[in-house]
C-alpha positions as CSV (number, residue, x, y, z in Angstrom):
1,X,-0.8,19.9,17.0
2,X,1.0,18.2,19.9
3,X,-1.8,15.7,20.3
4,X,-1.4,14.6,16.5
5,X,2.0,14.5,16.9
6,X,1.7,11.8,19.8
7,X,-0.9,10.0,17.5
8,X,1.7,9.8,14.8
9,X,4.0,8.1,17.3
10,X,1.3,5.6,18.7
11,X,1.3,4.8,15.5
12,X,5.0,4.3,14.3
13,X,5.0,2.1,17.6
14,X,2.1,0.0,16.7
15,X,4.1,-0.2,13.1
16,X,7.3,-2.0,15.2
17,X,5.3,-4.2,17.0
18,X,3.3,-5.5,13.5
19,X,6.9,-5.3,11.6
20,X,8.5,-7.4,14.2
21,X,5.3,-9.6,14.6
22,X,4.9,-10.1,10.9
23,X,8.1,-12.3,10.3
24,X,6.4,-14.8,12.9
25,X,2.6,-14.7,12.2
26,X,1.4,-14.6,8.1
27,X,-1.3,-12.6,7.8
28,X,-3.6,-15.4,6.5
29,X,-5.0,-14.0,2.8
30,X,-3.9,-14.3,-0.2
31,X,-1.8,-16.8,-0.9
32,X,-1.4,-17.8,3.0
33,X,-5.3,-17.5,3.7
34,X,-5.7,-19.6,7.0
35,X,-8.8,-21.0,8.9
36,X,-7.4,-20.0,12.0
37,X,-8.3,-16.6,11.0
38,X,-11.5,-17.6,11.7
39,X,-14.9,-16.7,9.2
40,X,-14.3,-15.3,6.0
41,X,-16.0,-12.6,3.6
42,X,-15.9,-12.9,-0.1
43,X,-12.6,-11.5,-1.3
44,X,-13.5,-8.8,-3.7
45,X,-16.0,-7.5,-1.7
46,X,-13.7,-7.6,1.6
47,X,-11.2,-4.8,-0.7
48,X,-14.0,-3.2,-0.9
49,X,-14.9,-2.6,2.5
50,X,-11.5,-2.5,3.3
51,X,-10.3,0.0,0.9
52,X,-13.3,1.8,0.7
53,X,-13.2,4.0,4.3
54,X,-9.9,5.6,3.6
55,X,-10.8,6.7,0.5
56,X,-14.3,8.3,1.1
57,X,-12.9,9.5,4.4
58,X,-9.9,11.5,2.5
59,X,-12.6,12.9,-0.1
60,X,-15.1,14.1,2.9
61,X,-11.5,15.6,4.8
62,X,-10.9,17.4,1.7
63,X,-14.7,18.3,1.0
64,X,-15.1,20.2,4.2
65,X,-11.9,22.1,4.5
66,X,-11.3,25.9,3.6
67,X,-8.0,24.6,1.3
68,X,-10.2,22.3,-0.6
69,X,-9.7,24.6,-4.0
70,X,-5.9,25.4,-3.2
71,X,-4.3,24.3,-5.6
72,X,-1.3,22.0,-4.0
73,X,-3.8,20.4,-1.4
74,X,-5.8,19.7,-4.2
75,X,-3.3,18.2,-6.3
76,X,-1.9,16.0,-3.3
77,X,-5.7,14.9,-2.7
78,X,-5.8,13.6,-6.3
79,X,-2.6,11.6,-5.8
80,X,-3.6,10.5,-2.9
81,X,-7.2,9.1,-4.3
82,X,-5.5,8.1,-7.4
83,X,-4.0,4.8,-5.5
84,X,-7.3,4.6,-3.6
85,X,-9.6,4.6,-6.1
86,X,-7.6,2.0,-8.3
87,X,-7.7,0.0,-5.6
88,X,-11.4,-0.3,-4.1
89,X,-13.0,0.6,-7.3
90,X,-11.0,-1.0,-9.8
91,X,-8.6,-4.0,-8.4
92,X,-11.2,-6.0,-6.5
93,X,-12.9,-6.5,-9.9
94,X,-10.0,-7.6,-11.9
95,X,-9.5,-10.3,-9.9
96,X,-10.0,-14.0,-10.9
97,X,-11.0,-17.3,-8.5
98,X,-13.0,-17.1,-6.0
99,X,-10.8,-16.4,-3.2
100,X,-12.1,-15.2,1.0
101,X,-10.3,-13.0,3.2
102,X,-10.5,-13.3,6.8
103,X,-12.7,-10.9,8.6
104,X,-10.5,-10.6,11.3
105,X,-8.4,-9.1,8.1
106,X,-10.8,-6.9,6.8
107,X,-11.3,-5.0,10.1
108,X,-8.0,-4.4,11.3
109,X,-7.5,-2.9,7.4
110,X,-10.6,-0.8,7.8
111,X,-9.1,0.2,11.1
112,X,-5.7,1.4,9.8
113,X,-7.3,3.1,6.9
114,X,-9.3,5.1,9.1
115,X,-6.5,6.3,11.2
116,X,-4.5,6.7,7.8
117,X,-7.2,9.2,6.3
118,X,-6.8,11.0,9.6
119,X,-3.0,11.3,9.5
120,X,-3.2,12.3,6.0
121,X,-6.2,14.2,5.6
122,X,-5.9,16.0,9.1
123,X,-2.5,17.0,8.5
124,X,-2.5,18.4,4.7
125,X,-6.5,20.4,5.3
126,X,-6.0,21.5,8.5
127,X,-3.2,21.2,10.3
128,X,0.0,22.1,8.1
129,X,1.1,25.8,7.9
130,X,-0.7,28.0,5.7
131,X,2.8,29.3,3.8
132,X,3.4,25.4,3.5
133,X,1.7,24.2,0.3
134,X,1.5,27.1,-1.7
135,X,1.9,27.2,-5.1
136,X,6.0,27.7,-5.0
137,X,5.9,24.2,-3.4
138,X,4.9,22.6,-6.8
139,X,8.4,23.6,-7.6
140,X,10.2,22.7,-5.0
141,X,12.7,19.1,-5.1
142,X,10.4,17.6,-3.2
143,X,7.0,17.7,-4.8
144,X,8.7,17.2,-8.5
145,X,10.9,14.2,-6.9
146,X,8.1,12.9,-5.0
147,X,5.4,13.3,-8.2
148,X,7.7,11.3,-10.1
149,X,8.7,8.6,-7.5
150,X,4.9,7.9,-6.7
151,X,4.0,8.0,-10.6
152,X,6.6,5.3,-11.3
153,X,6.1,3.4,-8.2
154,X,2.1,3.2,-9.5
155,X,2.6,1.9,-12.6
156,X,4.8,-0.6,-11.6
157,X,2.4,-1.7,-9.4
158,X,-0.4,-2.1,-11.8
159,X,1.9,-3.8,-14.3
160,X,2.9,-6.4,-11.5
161,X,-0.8,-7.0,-10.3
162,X,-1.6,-7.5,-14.0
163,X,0.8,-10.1,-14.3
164,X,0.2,-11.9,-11.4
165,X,-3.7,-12.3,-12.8
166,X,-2.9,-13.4,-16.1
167,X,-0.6,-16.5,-14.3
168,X,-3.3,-18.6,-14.4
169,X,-6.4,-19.8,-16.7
170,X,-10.0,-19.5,-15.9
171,X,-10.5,-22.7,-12.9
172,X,-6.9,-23.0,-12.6
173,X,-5.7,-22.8,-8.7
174,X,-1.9,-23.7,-8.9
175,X,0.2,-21.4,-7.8
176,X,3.2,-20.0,-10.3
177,X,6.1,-17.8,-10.0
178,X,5.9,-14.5,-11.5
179,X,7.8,-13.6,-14.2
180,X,8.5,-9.7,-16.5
181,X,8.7,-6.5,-15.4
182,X,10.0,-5.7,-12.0
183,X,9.5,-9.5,-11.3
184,X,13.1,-10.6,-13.4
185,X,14.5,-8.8,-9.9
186,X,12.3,-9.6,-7.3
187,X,9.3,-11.8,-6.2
188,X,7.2,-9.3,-4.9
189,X,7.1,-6.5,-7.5
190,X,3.5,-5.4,-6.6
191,X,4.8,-4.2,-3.1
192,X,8.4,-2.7,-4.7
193,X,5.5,-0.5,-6.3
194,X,3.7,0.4,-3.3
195,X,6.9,1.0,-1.5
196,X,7.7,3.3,-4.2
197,X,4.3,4.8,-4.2
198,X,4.1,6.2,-0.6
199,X,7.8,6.6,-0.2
200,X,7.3,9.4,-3.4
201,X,4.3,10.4,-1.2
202,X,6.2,11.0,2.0
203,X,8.8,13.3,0.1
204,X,6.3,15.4,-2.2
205,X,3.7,16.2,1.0
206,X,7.5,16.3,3.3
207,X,5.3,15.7,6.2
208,X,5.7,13.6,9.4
209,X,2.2,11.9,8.4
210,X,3.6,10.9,5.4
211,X,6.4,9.1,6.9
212,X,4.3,7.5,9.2
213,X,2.2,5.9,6.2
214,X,5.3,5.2,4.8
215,X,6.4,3.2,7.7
216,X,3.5,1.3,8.3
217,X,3.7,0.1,4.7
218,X,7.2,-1.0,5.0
219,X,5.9,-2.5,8.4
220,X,3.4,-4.4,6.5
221,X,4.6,-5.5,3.2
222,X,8.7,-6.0,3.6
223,X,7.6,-9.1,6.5
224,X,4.6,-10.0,3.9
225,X,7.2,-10.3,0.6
226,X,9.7,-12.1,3.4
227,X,7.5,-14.8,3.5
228,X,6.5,-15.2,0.1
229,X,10.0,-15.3,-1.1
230,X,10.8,-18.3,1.3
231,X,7.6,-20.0,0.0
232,X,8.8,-19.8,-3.6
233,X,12.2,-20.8,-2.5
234,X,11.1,-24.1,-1.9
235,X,8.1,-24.5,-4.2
236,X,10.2,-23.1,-7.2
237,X,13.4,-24.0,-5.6
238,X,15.0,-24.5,-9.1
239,X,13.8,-21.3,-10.9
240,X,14.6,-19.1,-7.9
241,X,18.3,-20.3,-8.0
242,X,18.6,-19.6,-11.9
243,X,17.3,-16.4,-11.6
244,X,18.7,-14.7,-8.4
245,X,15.9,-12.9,-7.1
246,X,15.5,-10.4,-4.2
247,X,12.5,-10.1,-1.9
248,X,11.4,-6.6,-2.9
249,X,14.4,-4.8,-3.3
250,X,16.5,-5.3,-6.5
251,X,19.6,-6.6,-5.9
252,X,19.4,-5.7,-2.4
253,X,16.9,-7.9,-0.3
């Protein structure tokens, strides 16, 4: 336990140094893919192999664990692979163009996922007491706040990466600020959703490891929605200042 514990605050230190580094360097995919990330990998298939490791890595953490049929580890497991199967399975196939992601990009997701399924899967199979998660906890303020907090935060994600596909037409490559749902309040509604996600995740598990993924996404996405607000403030300068949006927080940054 006290070497996990150390692991978890290796990694809330590496999460300061990307945070911080972030809101000088764009990680170059997406909408800010860059050469100088060197050679590229098709982009649906790089969120596969991206996304893929954490969530078979999760399923074989839960597989081989004595609590695989409790019933509170197994529930968490299924929110857990909820958002992960979405997203290697399902997302990379919805999407349009023909876009690359960097390599460089692909491994150092692969490499977070990995230590992600570890601080998850390590912690809620084998590591956390064994009066911790028992049935009472499904009752507890935590788990039904949580639940609901990662429920909401999910759809609202799925709405905003809907939206952003059905900006454009088939062969179309402009770029276009989006617009309904959580985007009338901010321009990165997709992440708000994420945010929301593993914050609820963080408060129904109530776990150090939780936080920690919490923190890395806030270290990852908050710098990421930075920049893409200050791109759209000067590619949609006039839109932007008609509608008063936020970042990624409504009516708060």
């Amino acid at each position: 336990m006290e070497s996990f514990n150390i692991f978890l605050w290796i990694m809330v230190g590496i999460a300061a140094i990307v945070f911080v580094s972030l809101y000088f360097v764009k990680a170059g995919y997406g909408i800010f893919i860059d050469k100088k990330w060197g050679a590229t990998i098709n982009n649906k298939i790089g969120w596969v192999l991206m996304e893929a490791p954490v969530c078979l890595s999760m399923f074989c953490f839960w597989l081989f664990s004595d609590r695989r049929f409790e019933l509170v580890p197994l529930l968490i497991f299924i929110i857990f692979e909820i958002h992960y199967v979405q997203r290697t399975f399902i997302f990379p196939f919805l999407m349009k163009g023909k876009s690359r992601m960097p390599l460089a990009i692909m491994f150092m997701g692969i490499f977070f996922n990995l230590a992600n399924a570890v601080m998850q899967g390590y912690w809620i199979f084998y590591l956390s007491p064994e009066n911790k998660y028992t049935n009472e906890w499904l009752l507890t303020p935590q788990f039904i706040g949580g639940t609901i907090l990662f429920f909401i935060g999910f759809i609202i994600n799925i709405d905003s990466d809907r939206r952003i596909r059905n900006l454009r037409q088939s062969g179309d490559t402009k770029h276009y600020l989006p617009h309904g749902g959580m985007f009338n309040f901010v321009t990165s509604a997709n992440y708000l959703g994420e945010l929301m996600e593993w914050a609820g995740f963080a408060i129904l598990t109530w776990s150090f490891s939780g936080l920690v993924f919490f923190i890395w996404t806030f270290a990852n996405l908050v710098p990421r929605a930075n920049a893409i607000y200050n791109k759209y403030q000067i590619e949609f300068a006039d839109q932007m200042q008609n509608k008063h949006l936020k970042c990624v927080f409504p009516f708060i940054y």
